[in-house]
C-alpha positions as CSV (number, residue, x, y, z in Angstrom):
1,X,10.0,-38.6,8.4
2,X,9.4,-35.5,5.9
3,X,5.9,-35.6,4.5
4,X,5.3,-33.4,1.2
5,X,1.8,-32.2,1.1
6,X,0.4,-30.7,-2.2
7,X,-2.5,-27.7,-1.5
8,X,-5.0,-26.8,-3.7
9,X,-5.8,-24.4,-5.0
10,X,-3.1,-22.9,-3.2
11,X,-4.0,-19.3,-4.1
12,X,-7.7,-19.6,-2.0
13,X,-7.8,-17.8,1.0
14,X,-7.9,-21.5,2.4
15,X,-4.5,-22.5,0.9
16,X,-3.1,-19.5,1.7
17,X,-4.3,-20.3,5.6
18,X,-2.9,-23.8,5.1
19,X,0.5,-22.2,4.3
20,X,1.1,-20.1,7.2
21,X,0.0,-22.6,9.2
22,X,2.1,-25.3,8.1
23,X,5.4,-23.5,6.6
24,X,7.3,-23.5,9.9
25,X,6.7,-27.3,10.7
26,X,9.9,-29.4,10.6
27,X,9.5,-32.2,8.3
28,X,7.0,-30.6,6.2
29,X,7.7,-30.1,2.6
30,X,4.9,-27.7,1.7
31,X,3.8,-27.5,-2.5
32,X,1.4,-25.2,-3.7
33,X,-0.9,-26.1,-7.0
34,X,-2.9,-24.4,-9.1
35,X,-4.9,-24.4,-11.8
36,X,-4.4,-20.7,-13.2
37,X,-2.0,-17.9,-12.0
38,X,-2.5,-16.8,-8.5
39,X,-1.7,-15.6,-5.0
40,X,-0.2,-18.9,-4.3
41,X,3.3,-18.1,-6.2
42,X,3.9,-15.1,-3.8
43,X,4.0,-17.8,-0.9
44,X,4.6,-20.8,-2.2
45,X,8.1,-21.9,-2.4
46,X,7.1,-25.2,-4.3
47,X,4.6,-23.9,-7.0
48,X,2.9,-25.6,-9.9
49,X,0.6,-24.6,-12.0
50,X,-1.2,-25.3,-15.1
51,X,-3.2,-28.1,-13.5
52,X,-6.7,-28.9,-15.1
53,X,-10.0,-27.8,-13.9
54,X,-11.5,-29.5,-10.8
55,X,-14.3,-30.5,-13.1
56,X,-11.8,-31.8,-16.8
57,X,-11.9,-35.5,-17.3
58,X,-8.1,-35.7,-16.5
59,X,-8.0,-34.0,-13.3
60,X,-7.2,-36.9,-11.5
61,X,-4.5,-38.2,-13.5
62,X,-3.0,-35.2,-13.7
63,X,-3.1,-35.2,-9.9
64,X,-1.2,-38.7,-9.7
65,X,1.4,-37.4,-12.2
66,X,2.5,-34.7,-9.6
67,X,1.9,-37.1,-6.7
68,X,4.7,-39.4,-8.5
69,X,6.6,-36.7,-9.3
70,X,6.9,-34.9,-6.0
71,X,6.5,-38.0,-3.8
72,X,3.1,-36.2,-2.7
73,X,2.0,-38.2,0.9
74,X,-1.1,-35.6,2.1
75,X,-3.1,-33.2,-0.4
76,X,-5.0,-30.7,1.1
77,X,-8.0,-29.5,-0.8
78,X,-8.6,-25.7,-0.9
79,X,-11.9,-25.4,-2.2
80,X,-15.5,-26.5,-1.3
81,X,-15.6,-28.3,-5.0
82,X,-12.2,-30.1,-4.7
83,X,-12.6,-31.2,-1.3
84,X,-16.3,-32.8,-3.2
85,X,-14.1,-34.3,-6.0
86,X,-11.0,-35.3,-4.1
87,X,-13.1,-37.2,-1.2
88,X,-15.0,-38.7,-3.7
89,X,-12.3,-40.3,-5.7
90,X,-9.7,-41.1,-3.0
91,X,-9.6,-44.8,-3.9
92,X,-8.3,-43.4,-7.6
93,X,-5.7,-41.4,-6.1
94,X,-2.5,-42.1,-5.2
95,X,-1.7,-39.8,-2.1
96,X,-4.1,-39.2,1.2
97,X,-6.4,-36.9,1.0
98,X,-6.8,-34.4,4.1
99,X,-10.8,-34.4,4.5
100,X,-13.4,-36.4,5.7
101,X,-15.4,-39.4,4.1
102,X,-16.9,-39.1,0.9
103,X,-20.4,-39.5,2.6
104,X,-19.8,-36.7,4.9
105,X,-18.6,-34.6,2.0
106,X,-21.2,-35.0,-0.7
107,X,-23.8,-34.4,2.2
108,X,-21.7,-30.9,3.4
109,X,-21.3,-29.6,-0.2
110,X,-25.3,-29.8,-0.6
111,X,-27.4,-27.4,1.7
112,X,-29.8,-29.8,1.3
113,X,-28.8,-32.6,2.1
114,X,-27.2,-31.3,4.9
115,X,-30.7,-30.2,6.0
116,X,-32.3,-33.3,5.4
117,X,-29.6,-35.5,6.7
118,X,-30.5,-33.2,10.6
119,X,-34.2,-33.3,9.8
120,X,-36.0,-33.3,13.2
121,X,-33.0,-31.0,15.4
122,X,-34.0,-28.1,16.5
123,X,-31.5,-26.5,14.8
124,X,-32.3,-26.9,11.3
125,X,-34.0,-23.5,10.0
126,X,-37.6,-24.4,8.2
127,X,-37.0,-25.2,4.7
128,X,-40.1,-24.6,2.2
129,X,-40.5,-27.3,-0.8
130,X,-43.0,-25.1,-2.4
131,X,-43.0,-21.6,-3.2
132,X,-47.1,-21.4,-2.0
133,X,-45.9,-22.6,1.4
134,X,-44.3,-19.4,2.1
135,X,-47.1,-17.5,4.2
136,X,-45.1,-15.1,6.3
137,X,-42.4,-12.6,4.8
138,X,-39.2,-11.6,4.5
139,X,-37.7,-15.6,3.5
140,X,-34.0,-16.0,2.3
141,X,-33.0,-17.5,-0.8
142,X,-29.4,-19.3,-1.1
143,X,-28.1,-22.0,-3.5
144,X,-28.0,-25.5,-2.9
145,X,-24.2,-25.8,-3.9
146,X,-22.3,-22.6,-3.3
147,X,-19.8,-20.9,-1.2
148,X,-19.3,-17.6,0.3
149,X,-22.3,-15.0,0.1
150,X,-22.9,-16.0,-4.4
151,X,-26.4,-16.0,-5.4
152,X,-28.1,-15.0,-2.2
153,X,-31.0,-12.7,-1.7
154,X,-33.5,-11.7,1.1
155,X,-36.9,-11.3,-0.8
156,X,-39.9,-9.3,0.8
157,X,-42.6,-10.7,-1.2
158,X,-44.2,-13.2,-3.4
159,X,-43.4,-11.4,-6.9
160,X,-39.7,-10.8,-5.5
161,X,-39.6,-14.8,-5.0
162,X,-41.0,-15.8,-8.0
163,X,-38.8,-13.8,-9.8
164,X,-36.1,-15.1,-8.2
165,X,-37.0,-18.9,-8.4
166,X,-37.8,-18.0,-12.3
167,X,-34.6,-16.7,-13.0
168,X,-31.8,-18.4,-10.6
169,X,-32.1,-22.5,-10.8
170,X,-31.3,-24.8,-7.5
171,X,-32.6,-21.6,-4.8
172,X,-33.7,-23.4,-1.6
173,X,-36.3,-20.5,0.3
174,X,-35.5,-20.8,4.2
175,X,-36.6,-18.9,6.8
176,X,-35.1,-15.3,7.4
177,X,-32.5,-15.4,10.3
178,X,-32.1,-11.6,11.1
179,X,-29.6,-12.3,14.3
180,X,-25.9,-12.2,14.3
181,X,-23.8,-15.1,12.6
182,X,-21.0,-17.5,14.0
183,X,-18.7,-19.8,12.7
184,X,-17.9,-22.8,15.1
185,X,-14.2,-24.2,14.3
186,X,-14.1,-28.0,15.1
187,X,-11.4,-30.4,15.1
188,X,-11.9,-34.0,15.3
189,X,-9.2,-37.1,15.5
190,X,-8.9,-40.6,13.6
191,X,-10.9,-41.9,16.8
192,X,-13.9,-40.4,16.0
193,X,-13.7,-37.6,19.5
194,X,-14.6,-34.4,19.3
195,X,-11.2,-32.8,20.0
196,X,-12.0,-28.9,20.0
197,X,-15.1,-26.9,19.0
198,X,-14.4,-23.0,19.5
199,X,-17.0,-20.6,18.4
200,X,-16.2,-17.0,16.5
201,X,-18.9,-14.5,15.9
202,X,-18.6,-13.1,11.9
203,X,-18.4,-9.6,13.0
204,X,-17.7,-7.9,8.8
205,X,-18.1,-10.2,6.3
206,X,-17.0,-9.4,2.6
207,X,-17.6,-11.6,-0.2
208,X,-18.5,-14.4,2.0
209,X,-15.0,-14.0,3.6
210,X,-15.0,-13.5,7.5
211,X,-12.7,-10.7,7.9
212,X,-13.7,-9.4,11.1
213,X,-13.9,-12.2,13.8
214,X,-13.6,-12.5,17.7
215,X,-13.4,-15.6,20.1
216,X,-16.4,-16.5,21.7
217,X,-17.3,-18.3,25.2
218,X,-19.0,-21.2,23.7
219,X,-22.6,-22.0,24.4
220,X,-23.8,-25.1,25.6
221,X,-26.2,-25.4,22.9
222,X,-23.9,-24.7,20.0
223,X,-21.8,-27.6,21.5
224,X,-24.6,-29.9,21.7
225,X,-25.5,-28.9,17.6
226,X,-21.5,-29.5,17.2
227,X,-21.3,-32.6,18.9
228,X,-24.6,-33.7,17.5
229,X,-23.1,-33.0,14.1
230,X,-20.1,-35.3,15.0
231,X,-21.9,-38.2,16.1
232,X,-24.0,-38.2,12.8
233,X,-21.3,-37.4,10.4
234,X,-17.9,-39.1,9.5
235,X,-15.2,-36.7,10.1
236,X,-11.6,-36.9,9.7
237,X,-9.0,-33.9,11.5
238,X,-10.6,-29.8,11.2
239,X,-14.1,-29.0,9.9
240,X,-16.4,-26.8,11.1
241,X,-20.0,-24.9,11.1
242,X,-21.7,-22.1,10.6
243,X,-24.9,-20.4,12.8
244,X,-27.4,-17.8,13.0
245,X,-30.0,-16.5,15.3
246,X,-33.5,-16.9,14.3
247,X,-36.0,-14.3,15.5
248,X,-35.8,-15.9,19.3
249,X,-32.3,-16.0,19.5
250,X,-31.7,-19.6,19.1
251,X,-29.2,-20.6,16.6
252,X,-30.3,-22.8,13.3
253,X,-27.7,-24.3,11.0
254,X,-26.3,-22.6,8.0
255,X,-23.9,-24.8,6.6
256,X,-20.9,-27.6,7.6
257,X,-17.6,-27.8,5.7
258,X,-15.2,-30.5,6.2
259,X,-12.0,-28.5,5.3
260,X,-10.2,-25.7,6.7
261,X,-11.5,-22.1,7.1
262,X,-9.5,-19.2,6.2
263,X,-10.6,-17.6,9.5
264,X,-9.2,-20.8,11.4
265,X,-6.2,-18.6,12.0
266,X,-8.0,-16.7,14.9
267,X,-8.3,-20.4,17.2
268,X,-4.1,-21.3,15.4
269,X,-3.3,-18.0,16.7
270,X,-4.6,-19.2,20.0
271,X,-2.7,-22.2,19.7
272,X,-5.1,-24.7,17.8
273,X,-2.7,-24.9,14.6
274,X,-5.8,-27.2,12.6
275,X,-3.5,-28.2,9.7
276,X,-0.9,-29.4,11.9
277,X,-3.3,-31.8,13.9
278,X,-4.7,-33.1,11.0
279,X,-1.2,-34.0,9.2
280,X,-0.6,-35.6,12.6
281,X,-3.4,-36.8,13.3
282,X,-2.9,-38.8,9.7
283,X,0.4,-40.3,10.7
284,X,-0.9,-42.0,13.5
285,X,-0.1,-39.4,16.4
286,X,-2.4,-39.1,19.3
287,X,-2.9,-35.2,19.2
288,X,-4.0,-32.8,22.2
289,X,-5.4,-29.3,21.9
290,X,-3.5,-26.6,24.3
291,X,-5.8,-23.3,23.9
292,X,-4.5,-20.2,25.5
293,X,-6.8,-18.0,27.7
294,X,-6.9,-15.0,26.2
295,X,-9.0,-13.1,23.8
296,X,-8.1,-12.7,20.3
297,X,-9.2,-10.5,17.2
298,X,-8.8,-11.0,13.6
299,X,-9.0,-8.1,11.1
300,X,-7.8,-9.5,7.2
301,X,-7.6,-6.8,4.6
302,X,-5.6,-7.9,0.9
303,X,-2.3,-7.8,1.6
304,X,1.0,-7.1,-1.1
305,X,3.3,-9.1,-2.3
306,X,5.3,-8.2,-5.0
307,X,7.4,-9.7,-7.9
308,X,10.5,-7.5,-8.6
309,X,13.0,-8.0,-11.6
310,X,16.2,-7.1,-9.7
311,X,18.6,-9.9,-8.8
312,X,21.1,-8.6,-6.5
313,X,24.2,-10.0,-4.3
314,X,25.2,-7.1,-2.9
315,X,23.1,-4.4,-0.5
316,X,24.5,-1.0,0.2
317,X,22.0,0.5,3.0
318,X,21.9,3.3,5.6
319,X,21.6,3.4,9.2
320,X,20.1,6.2,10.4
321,X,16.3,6.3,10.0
322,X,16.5,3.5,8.1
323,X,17.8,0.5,9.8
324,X,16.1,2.8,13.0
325,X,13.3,4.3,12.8
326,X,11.9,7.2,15.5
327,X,15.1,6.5,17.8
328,X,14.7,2.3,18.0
329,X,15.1,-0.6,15.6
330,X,12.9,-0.9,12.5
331,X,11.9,-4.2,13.0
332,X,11.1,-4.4,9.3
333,X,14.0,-3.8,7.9
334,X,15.7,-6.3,10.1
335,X,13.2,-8.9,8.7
336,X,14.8,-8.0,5.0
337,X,18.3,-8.1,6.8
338,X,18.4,-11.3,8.0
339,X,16.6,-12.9,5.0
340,X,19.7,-11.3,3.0
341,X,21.8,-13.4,5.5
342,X,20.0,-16.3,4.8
343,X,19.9,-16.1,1.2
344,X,23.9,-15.0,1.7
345,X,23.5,-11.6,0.3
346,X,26.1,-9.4,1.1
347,X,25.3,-6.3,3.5
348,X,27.3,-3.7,3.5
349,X,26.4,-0.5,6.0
350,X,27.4,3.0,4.7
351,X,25.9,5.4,7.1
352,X,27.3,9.5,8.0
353,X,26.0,8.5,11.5
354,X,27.0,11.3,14.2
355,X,28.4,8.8,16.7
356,X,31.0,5.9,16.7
357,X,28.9,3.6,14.4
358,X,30.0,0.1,16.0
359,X,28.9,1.4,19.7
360,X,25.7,2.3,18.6
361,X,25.1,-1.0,17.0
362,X,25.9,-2.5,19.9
363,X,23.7,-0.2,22.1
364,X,21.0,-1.8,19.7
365,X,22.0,-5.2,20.1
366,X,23.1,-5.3,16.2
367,X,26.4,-7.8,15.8
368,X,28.6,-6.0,13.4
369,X,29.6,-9.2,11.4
370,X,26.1,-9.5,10.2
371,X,27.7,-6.8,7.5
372,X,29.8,-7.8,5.3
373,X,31.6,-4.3,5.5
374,X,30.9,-1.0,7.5
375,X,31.7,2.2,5.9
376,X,31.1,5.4,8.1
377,X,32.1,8.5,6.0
378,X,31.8,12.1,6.2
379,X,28.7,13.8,6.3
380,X,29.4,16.3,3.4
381,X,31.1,12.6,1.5
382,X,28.6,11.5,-1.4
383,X,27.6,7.8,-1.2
384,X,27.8,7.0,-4.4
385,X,31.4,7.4,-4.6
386,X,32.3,5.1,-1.7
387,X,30.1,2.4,-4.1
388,X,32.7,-0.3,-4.9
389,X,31.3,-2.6,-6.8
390,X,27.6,-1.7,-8.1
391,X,27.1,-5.2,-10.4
392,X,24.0,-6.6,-8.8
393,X,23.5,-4.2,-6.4
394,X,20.8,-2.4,-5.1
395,X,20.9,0.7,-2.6
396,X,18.3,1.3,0.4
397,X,18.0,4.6,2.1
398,X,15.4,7.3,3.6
399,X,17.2,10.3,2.0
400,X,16.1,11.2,-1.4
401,X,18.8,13.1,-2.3
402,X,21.0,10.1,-1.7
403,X,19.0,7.5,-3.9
404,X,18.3,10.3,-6.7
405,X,22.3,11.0,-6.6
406,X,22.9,7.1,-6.7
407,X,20.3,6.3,-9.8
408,X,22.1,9.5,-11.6
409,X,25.6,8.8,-11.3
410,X,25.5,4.7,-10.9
411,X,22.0,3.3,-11.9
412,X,21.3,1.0,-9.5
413,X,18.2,0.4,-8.2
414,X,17.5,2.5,-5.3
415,X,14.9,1.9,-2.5
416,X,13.2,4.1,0.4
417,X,11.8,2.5,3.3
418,X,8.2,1.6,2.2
419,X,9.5,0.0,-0.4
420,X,11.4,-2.8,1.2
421,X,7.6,-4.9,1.4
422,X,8.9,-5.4,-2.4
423,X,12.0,-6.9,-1.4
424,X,10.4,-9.7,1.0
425,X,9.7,-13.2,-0.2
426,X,7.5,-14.7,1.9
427,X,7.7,-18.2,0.3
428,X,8.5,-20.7,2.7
């Protein structure tokens, strides 16, 4: 049976996890929504936008109106403050919501509850209600409710921390942590086990944003804190933890989140796809974890996605150095070639290659019918003139001198090889 599942925000770095995890899945129809223009209409095949803020009075109408609409069955919240709002009104809305109970999320999105809720574990870091409590120096300062590294500060003394308690409202003063930080990726089923807990250390860390991060062997005490967290807390398919070492090496809690990490793509690329268990987990599936044995590393950096204003039926591109590259296959350019087969985009090869075109092809494993036409001319013939039909065409080859002479006598758009990342679409 197809299941449609509505993310959002679908332009977070969590949404925009959530979609390359589940845009392959048979029998998922994925739609992406958001409340302002974002990242999510590069990759989202199903957009929407224009909903209301998390926080308007008719966010949750809103929200049933595209449910009935799209026959939305799952939603996956994107964002620590709709997962809040989402689990908390579930019984108000009229599609599943892919998170854990409303307890367990109101107590997550506070720090401070969180702390509370674990009061007496070891691995709760010393919390001071009082600033005159604080006898020993450097303390760190985060908010209550907040996300990524916003509004934290390490203070060095007492004028630094009433200054900050003065000026910032909601600051909870904890004790410094100065060892290295993990994240601890845990997935648990509709039975209440503890399916997988796989621990990542935060290796570079922008904006809050792991995007540096290795597999870890996992410690018996971090899988006692996760498994202790489990038993305490109501969870419901992928959530997972953060930790730090305190000055003795032990670690103390930083935060839980009963959603999806962007960095959960390290354990999916080691075969724990954490979207996918939880959708299936919801229908009713009893869902094991396979986990390769190897070591992975994950290095994010923004990535491009472009918007061009060209439509085109028909490609004219070259061979040489351009369907190759450095005497093999470009591998990239094959990606655009068969996504112009798929979208039934005519491909026609016109190439001045030295050698009987169709062998080489073949020597590469290229079927000739994937082009529409093969035209192998002279190597003093211009390839403009062997254009036939230049209406919604566009021209892709390594030589300038062969673009410039196409754009001058034809004016169709012309392309080198760097510039066919323009030409992808990645929605799904």
């Amino acid at each position: 049976m197809v299941k449609n599942i509505l993310v959002f925000p679908c332009g977070s770095e969590i949404g925009l996890e959530i979609n390359n995890a589940l845009k392959f899945v048979k029998n998922i129809n994925l739609f992406g929504g958001s409340s302002v223009s974002d990242h999510g209409k590069y990759v989202y095949k199903n957009y929407i936008e224009g909903f209301p803020h998390v926080d308007s009075v008719d966010f949750i109408s809103n929200i049933n109106e595209v449910i009935e609409k799209y026959k939305i069955d799952y939603i996956f919240p994107a964002h620590d403050s709709v997962v809040l709002t989402l689990g908390q009104n579930q019984h108000l809305i009229n599609a599943e919501i892919l998170t854990s109970t409303s307890k367990t999320c109101e107590i997550c999105r506070s720090k401070k509850k969180t702390y509370e809720y674990f009061v007496g574990n070891d691995f709760i870091p010393q919390m001071y209600y009082e600033i005159e409590d604080v006898k020993e120096f450097p303390v760190f300062l985060k908010p209550d409710v907040g996300q990524g590294s916003n509004g934290i500060a390490l203070v060095k003394n007492m004028e630094e921390l009433l200054y900050q308690h003065k000026n910032v409202v909601d600051l909870l003063t904890l004790e410094y942590l100065p060892g290295k930080e993990y994240s601890v990726d845990c997935f648990t089923d509709r039975n209440g086990e503890l399916k997988f807990v796989g621990m990542r250390e935060r290796r570079r860390v922008k904006s809050g944003i792991s995007v540096n991060s290795m597999n870890l062997a996992l410690p018996d005490s971090v899988k006692k804190i996760a498994k202790i967290i489990n038993s305490k807390l109501e969870f419901r398919g992928m959530w997972f933890f953060q930790v730090k070492e305190d000055v003795n090496g032990l670690y103390k809690l930083l935060e839980i989140a009963p959603r999806v990490s962007g960095t959960m793509n390290l354990y999916r690329n080691k075969g724990i796809n954490f979207p996918q268990l939880c959708v299936f987990d919801r229908m009713g599936h009893d869902v094991e974890v396979i986990e390769n044995n190897f070591d992975i590393e994950v290095d994010r950096a923004l990535t491009n996605r472009f918007n061009v204003e060209v439509e085109y039926k028909r490609v004219y591109i070259d061979f040489d150095d351009t369907v190759t590259l450095k005497g093999n296959i470009n591998p990239y350019v094959m990606m655009f070639i068969y996504q112009c087969i798929s979208k039934n985009i005519e491909l026609i090869l016109i190439t001045k290659h030295m050698f009987e075109i169709r062998k080489t092809l073949n020597k590469y494993g290229i079927d000739e019918k994937i082009f529409e036409e093969i035209m192998h001319i002279k190597r003093e013939d211009k390839k403009y003139k062997y254009i036939k039909n230049k209406e919604n065409a566009i021209f892709i080859d390594d030589s300038f001198v062969e673009r410039k002479e196409m754009i001058d006598n034809l004016g169709i758009p012309v392309f080198d090889i760097d510039a066919i990342e323009s030409l992808i679409d990645w929605r799904y």
